[in-house]
N, C-alpha and C positions, 0 to 999 in steps of 0.2 A: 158084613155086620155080624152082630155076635150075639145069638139066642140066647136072653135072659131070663131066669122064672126064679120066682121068690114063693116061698111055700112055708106056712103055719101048718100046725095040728087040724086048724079048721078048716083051712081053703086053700085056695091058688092067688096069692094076692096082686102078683104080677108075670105074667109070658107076654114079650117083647122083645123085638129087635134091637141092639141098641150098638154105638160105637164101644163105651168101655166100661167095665163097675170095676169099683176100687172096693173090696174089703176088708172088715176090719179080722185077720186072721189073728189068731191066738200067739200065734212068733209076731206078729206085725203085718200090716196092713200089705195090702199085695193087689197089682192092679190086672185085670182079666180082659184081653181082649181076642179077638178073632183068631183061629188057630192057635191056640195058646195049648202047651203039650197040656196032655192027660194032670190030673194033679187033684188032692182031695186034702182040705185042711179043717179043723175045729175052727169056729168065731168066736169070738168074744162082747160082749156086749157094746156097741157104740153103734156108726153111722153107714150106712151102705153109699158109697158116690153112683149113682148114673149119670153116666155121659150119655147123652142121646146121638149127641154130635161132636166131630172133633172140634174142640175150640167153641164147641155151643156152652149154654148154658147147663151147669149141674145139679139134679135133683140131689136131695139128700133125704136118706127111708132110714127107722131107726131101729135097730132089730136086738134080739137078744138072743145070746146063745146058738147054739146047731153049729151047723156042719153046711161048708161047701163043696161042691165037685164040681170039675171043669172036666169033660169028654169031650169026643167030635162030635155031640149034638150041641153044645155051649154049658153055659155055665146054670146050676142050679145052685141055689140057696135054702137050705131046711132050717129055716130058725122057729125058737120057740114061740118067738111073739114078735109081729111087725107093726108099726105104727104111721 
């Protein structure tokens, strides 16, 4: 599974394990799953996909702006405002 956290100025809005999140990156959306090499891009304003599950059903979070990193802890999300 692949450590997720979504993070605002104000809080921690989501840490969770999840199968995959698709981002909306600034070149184009790009999808993050487990062991997925090192990598660091700008976002852009639109939808974050969580997959909880493969083939499960997909949340969709709506974020704006920041920055994501993917390391061998998993993927983080710094956006400015999540909804």
């Amino acid at each position: 599974m692949l450590h997720f956290e979504l993070v605002t100025p104000e809080k921690l809005v989501r840490s969770e394990d999840v199968h995959m999140v698709v981002v909306p990156g600034t070149e184009g959306d790009f999808g993050v799953l487990e062991g997925h090499a090192p990598f660091m891009s700008t976002i852009r304003d639109g939808e974050l996909q969580v997959h909880r599950s493969a083939g499960g059903a997909v949340e969709t979070i709506r974020i704006e702006g920041g920055f994501a990193e993917v390391n061998a802890r998993g993927l983080t999300v710094l956006a400015e405002k999540a909804e």
